[in-house]
N, CA, C and O atoms as a GROMACS GRO file, in nm:
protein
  616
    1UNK      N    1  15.644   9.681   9.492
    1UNK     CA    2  15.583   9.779   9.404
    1UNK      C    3  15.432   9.762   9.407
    1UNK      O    4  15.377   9.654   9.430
    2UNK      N    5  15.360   9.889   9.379
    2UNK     CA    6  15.195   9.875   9.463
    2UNK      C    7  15.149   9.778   9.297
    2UNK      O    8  15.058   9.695   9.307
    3UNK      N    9  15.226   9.800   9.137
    3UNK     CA   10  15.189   9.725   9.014
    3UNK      C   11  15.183   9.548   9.071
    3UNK      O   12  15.104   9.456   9.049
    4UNK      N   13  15.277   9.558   9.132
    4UNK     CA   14  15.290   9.383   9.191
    4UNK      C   15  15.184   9.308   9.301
    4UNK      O   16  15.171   9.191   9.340
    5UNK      N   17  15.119   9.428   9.330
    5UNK     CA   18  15.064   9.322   9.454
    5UNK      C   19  14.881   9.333   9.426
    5UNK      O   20  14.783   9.287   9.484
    6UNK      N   21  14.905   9.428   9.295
    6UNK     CA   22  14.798   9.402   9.262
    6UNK      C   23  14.729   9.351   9.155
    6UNK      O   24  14.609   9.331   9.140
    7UNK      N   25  14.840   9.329   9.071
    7UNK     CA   26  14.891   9.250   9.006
    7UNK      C   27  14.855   9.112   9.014
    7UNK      O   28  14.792   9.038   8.939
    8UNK      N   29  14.936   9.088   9.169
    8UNK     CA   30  14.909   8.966   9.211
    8UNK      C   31  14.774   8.959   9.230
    8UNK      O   32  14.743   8.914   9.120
    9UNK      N   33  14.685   8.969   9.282
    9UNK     CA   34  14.571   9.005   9.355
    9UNK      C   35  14.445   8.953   9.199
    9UNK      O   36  14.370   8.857   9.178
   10UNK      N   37  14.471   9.039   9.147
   10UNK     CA   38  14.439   9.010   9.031
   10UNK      C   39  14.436   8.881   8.910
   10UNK      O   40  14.352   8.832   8.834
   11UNK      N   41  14.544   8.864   8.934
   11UNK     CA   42  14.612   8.722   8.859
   11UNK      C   43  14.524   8.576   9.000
   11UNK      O   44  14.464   8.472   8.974
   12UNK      N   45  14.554   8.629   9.116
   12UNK     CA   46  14.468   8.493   9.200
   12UNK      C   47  14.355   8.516   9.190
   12UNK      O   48  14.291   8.429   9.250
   13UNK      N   49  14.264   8.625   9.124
   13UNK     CA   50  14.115   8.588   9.119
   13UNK      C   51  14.114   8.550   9.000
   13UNK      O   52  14.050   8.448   8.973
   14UNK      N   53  14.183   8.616   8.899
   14UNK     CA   54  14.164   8.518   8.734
   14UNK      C   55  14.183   8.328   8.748
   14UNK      O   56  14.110   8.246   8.695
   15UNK      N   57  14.293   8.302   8.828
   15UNK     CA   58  14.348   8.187   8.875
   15UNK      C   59  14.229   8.079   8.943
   15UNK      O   60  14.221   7.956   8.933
   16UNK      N   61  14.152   8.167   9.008
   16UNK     CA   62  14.039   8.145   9.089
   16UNK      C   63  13.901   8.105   8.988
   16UNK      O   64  13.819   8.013   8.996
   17UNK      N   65  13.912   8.180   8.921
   17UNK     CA   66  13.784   8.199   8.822
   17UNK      C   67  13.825   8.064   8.729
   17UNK      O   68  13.742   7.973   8.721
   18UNK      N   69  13.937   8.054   8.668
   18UNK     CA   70  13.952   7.943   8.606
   18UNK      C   71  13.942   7.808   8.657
   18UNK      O   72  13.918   7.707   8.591
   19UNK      N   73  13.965   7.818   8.799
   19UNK     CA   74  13.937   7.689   8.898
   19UNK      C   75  13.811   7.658   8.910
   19UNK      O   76  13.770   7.551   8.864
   20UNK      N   77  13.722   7.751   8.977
   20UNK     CA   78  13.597   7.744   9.002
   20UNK      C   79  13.483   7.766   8.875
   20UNK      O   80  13.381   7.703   8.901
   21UNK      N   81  13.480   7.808   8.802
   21UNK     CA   82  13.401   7.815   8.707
   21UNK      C   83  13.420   7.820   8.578
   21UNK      O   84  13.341   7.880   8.505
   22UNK      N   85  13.548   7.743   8.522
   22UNK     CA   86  13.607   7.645   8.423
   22UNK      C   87  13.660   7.568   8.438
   22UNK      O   88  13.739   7.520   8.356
   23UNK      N   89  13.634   7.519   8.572
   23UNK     CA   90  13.678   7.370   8.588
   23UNK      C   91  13.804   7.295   8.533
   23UNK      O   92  13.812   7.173   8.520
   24UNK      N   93  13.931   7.416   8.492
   24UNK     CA   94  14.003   7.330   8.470
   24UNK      C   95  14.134   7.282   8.576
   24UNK      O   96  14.159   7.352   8.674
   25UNK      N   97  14.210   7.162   8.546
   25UNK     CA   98  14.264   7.047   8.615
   25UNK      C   99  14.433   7.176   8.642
   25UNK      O  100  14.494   7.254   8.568
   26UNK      N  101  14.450   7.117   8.826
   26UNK     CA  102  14.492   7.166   8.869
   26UNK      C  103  14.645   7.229   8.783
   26UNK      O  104  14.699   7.340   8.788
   27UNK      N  105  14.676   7.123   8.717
   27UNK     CA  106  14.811   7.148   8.600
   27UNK      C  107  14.808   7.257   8.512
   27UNK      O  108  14.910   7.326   8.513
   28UNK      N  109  14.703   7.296   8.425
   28UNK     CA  110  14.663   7.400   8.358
   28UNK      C  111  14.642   7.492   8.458
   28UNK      O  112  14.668   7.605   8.416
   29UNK      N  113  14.609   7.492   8.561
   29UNK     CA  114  14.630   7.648   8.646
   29UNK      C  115  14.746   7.649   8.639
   29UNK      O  116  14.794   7.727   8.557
   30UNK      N  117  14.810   7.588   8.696
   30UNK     CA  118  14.992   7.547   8.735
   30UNK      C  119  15.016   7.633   8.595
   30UNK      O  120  15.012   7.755   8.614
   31UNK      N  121  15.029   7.609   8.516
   31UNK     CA  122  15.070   7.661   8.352
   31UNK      C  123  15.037   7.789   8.343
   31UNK      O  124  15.109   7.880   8.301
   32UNK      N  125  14.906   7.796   8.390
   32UNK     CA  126  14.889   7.975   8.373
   32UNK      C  127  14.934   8.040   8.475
   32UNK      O  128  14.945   8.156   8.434
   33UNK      N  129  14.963   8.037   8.570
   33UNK     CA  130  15.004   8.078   8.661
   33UNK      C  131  15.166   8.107   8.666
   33UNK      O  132  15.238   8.194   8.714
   34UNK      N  133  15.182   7.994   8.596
   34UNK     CA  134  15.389   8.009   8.532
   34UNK      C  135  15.363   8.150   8.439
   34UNK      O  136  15.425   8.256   8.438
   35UNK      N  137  15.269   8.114   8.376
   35UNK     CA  138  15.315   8.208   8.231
   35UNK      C  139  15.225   8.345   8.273
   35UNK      O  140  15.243   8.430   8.186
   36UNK      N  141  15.144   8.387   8.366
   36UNK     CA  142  15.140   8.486   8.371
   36UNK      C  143  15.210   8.564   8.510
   36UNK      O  144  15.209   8.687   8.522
   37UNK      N  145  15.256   8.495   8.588
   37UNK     CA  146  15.406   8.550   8.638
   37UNK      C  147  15.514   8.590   8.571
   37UNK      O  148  15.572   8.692   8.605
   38UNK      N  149  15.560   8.504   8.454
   38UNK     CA  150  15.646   8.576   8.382
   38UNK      C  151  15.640   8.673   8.293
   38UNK      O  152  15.734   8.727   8.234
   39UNK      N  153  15.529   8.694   8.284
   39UNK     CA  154  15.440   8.836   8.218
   39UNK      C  155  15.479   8.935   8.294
   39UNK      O  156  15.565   9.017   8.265
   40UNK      N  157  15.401   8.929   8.416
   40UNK     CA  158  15.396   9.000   8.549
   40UNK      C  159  15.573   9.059   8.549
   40UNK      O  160  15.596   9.177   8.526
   41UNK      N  161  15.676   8.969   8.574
   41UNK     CA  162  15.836   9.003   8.602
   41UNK      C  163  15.800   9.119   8.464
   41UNK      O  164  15.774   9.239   8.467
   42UNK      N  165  15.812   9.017   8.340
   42UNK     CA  166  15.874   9.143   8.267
   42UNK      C  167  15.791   9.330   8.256
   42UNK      O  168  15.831   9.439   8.215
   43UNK      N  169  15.703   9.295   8.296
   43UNK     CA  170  15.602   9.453   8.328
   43UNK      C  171  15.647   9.502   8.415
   43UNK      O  172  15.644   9.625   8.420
   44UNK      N  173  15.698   9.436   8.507
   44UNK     CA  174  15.697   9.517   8.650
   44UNK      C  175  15.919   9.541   8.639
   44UNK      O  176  15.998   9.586   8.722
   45UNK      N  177  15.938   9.493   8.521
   45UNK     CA  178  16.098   9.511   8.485
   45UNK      C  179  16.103   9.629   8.414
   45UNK      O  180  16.202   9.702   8.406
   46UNK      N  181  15.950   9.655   8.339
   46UNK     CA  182  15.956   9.820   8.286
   46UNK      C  183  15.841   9.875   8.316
   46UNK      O  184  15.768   9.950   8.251
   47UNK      N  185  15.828   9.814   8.456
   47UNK     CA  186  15.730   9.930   8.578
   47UNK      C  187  15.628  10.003   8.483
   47UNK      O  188  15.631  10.118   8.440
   48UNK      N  189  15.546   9.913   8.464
   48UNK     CA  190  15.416   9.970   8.379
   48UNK      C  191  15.304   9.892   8.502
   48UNK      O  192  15.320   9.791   8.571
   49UNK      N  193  15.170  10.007   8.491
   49UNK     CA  194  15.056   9.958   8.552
   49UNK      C  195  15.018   9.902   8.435
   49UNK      O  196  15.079   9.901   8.328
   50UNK      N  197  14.850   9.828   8.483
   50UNK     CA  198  14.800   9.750   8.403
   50UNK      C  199  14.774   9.797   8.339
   50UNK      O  200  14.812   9.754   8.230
   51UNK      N  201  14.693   9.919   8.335
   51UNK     CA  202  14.654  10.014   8.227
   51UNK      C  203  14.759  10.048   8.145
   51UNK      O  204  14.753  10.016   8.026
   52UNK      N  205  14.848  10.102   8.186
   52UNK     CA  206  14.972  10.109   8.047
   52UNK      C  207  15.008   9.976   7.926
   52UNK      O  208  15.056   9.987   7.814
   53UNK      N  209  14.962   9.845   8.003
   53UNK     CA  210  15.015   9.741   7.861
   53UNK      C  211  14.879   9.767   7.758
   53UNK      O  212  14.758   9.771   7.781
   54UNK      N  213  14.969   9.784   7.624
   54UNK     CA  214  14.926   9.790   7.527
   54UNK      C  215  14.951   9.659   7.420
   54UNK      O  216  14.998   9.553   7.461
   55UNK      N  217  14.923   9.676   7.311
   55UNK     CA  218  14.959   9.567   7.204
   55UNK      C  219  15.113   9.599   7.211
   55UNK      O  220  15.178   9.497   7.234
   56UNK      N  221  15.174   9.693   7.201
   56UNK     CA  222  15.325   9.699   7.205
   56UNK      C  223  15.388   9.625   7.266
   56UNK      O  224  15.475   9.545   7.229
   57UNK      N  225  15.313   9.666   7.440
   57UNK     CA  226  15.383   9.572   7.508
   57UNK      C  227  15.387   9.413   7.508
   57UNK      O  228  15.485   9.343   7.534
   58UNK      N  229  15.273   9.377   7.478
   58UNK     CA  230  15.230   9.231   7.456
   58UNK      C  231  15.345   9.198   7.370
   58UNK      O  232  15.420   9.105   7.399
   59UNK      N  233  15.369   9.291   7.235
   59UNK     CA  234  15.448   9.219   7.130
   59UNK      C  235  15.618   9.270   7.178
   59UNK      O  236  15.706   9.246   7.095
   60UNK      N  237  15.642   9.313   7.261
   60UNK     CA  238  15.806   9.346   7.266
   60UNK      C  239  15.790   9.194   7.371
   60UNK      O  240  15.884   9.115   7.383
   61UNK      N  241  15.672   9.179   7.431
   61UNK     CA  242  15.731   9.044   7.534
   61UNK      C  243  15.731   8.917   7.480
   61UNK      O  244  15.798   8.825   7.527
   62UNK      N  245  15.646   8.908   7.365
   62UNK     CA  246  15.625   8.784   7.247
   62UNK      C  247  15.772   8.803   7.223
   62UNK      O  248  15.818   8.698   7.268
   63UNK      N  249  15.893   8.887   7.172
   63UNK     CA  250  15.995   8.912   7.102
   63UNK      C  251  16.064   8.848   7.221
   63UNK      O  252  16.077   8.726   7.223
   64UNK      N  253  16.119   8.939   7.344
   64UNK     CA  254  16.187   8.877   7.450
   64UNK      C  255  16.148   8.749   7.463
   64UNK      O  256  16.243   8.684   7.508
   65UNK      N  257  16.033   8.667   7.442
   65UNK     CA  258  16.029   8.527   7.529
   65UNK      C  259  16.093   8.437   7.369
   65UNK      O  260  16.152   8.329   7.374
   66UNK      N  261  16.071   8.496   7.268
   66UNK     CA  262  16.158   8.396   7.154
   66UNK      C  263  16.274   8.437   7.168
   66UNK      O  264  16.334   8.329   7.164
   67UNK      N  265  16.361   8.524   7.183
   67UNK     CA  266  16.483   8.538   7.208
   67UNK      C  267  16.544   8.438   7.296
   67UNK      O  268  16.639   8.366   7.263
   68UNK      N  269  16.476   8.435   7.431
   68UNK     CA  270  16.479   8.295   7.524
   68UNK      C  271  16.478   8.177   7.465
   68UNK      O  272  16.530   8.081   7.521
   69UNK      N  273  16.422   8.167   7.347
   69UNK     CA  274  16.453   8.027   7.316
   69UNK      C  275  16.331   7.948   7.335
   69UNK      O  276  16.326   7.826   7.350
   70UNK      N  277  16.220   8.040   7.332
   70UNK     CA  278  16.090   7.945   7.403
   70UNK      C  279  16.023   7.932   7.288
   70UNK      O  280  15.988   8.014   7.203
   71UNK      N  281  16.008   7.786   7.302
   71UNK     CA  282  15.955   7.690   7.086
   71UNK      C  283  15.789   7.792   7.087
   71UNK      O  284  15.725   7.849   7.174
   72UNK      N  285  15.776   7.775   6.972
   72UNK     CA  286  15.683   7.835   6.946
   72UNK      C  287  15.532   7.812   6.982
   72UNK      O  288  15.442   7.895   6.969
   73UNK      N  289  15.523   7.701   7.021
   73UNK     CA  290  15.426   7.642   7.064
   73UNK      C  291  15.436   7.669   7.204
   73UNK      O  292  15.328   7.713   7.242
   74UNK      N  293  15.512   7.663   7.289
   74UNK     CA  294  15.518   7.728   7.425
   74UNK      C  295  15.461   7.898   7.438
   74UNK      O  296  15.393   7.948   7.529
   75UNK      N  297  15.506   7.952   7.335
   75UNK     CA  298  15.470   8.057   7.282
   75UNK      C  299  15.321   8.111   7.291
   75UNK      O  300  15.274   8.195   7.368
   76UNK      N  301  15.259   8.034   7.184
   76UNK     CA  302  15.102   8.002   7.189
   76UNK      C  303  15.063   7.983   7.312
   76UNK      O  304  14.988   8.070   7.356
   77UNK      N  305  15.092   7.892   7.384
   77UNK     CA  306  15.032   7.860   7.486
   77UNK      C  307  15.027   8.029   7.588
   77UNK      O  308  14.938   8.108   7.620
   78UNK      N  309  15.168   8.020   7.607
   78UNK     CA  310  15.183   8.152   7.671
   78UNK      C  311  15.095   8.267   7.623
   78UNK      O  312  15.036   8.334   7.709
   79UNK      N  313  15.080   8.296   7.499
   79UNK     CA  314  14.976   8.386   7.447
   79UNK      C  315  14.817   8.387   7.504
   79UNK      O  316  14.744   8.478   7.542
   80UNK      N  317  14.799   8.239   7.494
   80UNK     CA  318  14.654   8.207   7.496
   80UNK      C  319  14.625   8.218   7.631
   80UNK      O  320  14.507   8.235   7.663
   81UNK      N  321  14.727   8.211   7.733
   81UNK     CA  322  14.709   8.257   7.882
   81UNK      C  323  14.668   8.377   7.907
   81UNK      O  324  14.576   8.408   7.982
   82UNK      N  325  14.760   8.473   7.823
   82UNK     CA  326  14.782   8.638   7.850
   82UNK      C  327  14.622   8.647   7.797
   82UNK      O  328  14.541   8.703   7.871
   83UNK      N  329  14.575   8.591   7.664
   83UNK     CA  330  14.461   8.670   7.611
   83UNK      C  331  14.365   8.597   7.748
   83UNK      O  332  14.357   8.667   7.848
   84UNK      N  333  14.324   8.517   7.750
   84UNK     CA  334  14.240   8.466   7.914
   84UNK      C  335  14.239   8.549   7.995
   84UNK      O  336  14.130   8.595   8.027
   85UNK      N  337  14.359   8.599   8.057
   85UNK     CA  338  14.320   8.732   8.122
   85UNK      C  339  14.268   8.821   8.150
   85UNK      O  340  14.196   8.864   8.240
   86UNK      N  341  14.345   8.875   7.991
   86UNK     CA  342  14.306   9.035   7.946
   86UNK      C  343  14.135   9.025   7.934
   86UNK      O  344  14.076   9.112   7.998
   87UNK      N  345  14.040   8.915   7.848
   87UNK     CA  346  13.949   8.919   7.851
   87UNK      C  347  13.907   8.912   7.993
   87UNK      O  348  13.847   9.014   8.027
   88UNK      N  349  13.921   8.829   8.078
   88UNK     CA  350  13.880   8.840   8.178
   88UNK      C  351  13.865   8.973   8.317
   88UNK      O  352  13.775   9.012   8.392
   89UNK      N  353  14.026   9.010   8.292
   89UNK     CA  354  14.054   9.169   8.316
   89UNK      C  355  13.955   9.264   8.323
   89UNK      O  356  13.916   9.337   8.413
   90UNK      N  357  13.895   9.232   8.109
   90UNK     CA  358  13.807   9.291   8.051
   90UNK      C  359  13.689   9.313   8.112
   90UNK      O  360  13.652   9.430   8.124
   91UNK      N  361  13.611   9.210   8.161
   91UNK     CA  362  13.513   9.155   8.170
   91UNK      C  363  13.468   9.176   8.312
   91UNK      O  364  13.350   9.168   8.347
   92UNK      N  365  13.595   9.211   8.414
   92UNK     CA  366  13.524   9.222   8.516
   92UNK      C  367  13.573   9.380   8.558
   92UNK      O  368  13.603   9.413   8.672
   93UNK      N  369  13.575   9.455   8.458
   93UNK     CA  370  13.586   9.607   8.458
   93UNK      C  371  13.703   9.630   8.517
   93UNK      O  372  13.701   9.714   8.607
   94UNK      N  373  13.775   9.594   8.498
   94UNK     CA  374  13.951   9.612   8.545
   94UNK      C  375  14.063   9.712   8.433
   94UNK      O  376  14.160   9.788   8.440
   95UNK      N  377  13.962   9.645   8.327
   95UNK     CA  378  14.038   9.727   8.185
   95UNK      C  379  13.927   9.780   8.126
   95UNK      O  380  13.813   9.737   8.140
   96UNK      N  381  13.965   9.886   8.050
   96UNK     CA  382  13.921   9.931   7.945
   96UNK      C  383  13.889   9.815   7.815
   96UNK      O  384  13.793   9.740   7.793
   97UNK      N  385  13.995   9.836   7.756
   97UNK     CA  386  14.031   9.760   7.642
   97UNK      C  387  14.141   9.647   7.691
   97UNK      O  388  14.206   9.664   7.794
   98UNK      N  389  14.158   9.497   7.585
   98UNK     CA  390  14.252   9.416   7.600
   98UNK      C  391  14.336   9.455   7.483
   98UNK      O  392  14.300   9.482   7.368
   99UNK      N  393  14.440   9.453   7.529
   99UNK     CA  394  14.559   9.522   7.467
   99UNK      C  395  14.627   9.366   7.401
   99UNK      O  396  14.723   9.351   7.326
  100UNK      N  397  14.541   9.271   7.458
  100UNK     CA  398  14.595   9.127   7.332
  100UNK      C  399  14.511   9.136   7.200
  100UNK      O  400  14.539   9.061   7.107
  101UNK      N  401  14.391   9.242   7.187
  101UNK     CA  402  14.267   9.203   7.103
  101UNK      C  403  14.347   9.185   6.966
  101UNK      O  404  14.308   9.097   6.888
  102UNK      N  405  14.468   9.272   6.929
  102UNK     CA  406  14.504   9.317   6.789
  102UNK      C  407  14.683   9.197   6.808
  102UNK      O  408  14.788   9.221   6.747
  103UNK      N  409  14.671   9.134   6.861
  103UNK     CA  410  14.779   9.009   6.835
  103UNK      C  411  14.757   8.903   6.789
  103UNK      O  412  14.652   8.846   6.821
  104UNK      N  413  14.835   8.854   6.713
  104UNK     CA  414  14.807   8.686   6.647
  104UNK      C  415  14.903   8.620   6.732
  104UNK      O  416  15.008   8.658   6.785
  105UNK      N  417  14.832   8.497   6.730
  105UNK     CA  418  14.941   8.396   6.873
  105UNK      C  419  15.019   8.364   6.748
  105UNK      O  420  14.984   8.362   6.631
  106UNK      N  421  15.132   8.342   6.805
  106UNK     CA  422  15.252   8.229   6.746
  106UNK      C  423  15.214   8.144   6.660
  106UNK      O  424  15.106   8.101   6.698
  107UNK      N  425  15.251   8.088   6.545
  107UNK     CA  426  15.159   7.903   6.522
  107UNK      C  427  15.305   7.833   6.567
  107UNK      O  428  15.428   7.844   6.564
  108UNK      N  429  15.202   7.760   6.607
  108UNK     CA  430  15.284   7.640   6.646
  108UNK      C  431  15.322   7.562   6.518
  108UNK      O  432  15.228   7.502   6.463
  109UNK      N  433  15.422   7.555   6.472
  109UNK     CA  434  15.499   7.454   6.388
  109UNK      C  435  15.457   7.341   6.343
  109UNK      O  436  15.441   7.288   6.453
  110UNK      N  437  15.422   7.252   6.260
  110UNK     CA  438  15.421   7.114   6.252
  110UNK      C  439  15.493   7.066   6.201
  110UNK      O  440  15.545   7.130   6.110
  111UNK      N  441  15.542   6.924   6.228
  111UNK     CA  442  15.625   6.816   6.261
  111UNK      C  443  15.604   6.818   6.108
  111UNK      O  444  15.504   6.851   6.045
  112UNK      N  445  15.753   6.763   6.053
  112UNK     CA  446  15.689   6.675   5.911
  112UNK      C  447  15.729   6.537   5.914
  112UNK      O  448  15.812   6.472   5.977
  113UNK      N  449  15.672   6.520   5.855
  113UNK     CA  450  15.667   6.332   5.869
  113UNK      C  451  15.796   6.279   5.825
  113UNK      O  452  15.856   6.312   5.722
  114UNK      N  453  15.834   6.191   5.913
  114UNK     CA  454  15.938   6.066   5.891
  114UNK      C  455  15.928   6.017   5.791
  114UNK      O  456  15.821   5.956   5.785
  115UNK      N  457  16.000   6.010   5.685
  115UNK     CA  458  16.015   5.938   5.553
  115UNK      C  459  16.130   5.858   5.547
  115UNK      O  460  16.231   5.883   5.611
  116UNK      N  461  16.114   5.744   5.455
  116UNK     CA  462  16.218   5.648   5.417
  116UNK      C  463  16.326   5.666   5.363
  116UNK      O  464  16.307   5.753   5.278
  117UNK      N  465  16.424   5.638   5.363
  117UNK     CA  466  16.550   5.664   5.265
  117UNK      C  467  16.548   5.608   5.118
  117UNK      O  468  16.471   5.513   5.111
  118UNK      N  469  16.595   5.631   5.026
  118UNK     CA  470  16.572   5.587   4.916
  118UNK      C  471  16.650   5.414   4.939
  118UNK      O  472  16.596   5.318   4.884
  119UNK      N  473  16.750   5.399   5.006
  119UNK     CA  474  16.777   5.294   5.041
  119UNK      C  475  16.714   5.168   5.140
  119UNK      O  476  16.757   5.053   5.142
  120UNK      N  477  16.590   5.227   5.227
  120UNK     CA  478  16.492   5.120   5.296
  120UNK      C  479  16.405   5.134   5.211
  120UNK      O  480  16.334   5.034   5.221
  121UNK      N  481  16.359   5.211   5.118
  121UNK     CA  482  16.260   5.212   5.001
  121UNK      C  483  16.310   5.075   4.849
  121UNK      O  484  16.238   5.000   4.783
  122UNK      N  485  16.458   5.097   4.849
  122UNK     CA  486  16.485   4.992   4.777
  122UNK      C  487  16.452   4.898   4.813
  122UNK      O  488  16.388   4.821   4.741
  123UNK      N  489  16.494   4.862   4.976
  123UNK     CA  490  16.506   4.721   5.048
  123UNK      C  491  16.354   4.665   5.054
  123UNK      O  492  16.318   4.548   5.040
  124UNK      N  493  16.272   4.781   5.077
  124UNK     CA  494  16.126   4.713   5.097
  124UNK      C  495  16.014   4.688   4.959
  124UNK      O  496  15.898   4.647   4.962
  125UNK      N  497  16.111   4.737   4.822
  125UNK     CA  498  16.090   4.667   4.744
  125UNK      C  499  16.115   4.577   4.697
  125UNK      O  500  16.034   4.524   4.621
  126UNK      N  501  16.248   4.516   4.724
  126UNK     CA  502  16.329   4.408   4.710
  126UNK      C  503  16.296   4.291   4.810
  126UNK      O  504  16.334   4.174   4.798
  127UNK      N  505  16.220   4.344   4.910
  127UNK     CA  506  16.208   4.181   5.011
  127UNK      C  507  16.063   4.077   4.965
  127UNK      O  508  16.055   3.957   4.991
  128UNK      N  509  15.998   4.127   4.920
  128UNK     CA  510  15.858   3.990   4.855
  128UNK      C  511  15.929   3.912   4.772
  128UNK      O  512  15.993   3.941   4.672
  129UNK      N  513  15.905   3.770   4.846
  129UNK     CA  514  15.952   3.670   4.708
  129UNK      C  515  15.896   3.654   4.588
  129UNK      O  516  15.807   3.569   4.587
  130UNK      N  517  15.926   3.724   4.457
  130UNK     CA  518  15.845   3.692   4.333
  130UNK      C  519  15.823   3.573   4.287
  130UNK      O  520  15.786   3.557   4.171
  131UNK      N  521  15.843   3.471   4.371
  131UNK     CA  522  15.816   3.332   4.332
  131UNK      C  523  15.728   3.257   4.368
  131UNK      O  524  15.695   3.155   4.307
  132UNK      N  525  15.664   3.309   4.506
  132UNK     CA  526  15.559   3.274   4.524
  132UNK      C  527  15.421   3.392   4.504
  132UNK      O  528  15.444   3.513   4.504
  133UNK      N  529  15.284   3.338   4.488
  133UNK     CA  530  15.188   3.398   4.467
  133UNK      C  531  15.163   3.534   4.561
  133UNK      O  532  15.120   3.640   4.516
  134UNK      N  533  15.205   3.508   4.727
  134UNK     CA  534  15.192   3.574   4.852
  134UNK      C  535  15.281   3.748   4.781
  134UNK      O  536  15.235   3.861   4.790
  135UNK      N  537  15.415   3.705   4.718
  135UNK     CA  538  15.507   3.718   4.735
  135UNK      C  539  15.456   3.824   4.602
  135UNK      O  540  15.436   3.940   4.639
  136UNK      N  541  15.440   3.803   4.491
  136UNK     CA  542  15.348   3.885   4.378
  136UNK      C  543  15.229   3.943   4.405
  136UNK      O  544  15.170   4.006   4.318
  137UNK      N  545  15.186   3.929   4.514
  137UNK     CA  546  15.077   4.022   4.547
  137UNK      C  547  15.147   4.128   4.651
  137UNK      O  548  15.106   4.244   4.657
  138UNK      N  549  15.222   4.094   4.708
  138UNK     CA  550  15.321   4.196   4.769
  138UNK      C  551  15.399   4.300   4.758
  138UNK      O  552  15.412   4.409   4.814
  139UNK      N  553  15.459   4.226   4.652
  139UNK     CA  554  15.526   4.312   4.544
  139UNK      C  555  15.411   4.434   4.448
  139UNK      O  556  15.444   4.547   4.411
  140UNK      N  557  15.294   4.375   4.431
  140UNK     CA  558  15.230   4.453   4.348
  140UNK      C  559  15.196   4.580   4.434
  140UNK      O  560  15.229   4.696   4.410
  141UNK      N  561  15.107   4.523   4.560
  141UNK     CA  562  15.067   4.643   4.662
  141UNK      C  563  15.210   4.728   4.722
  141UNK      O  564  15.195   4.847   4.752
  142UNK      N  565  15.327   4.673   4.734
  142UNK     CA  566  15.414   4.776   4.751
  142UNK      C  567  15.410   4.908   4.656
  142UNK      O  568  15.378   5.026   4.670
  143UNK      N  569  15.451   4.839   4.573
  143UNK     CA  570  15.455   4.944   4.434
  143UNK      C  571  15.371   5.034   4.397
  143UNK      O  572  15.380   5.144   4.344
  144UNK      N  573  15.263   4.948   4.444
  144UNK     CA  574  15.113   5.046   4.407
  144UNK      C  575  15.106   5.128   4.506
  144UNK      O  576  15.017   5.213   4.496
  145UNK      N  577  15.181   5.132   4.615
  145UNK     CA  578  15.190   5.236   4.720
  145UNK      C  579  15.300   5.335   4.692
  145UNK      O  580  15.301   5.458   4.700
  146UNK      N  581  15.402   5.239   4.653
  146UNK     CA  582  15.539   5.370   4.646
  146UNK      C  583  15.491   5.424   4.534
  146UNK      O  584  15.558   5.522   4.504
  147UNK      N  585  15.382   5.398   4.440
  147UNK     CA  586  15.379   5.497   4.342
  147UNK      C  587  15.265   5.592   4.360
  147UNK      O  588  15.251   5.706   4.315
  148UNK      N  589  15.211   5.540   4.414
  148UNK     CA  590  15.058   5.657   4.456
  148UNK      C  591  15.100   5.759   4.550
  148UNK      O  592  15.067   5.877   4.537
  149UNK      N  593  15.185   5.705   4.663
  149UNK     CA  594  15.234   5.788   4.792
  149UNK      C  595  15.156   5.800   4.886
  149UNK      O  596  15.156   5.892   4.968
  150UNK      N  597  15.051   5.666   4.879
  150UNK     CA  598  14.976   5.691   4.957
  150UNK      C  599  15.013   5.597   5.143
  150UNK      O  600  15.086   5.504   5.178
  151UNK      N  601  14.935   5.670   5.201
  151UNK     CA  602  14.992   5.685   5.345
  151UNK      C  603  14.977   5.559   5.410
  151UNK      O  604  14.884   5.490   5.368
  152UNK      N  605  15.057   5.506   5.516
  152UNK     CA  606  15.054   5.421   5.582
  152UNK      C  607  14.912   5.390   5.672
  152UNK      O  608  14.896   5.273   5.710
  153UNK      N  609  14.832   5.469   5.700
  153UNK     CA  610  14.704   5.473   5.746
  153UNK      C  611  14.588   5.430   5.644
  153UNK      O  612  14.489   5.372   5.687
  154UNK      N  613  14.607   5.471   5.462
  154UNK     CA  614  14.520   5.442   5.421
  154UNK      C  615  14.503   5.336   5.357
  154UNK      O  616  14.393   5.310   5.310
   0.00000   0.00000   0.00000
């Protein structure tokens, strides 16, 4: 299809531009290059030129790639590729407009922290010996932690 090869064409000078004059490490091309091929499949699966993707399209392919199962943070990433592009697209008079301008990336999720059971919380109040001095100052700073909640870092 003439969308694919120029497409392609396109995608190896963006690919290019990020090599040579953002200097970034051969892996992060590798990455963009995954994720804007699979851009590329699904456009060229509903045979649109470049000029036809819009924000629509951007967001029906955000929808298809979570349906896949792809964490949200893969997501982002994938986003932050497509917008690289499009600006770039932009920038070297290829597009009009970037049809990512009016999308919010994904957020990526955060982890919540590993917490104790109320049962290793017993145990690690229960292990300072109150009989010795070591052992009462131990006991005190535990406590003074399990009651403040303050963090293992501070």
């Amino acid at each position: 299809m003439f969308f694919m090869s120029r497409f392609s064409l396109l995608t190896d000078s963006y690919l290019n531009h990020l090599k040579v004059e953002r200097g970034l490490a051969p892996k992060s091309i590798e990455a963009y290059a995954r994720d804007i091929a699979s851009f590329a499949d699904y456009v060229d699966e509903h045979q649109l030129l470049l000029d036809q993707i819009s924000p629509e399209t951007i967001g029906a392919y955000l929808a298809h790639i979570s349906k896949r199962g792809l964490s949200r943070r893969s997501q982002a990433r994938l986003m932050s590729a497509l917008r690289g592009f499009f600006r770039y697209m932009r920038r070297e008079h290829h597009l009009v407009s970037d049809p990512t301008d009016e999308i919010d990336s994904p957020k990526a999720g955060r982890k919540l922290p590993v917490v104790l059971t109320v049962d290793d919380v017993e145990r690690l109040l229960d292990a300072p010996d109150p009989s010795t001095p070591e052992g009462v100052r131990d006991i005190t700073m535990l406590h003074t932690m399990y009651a403040t909640g303050v963090r293992v870092s501070e």
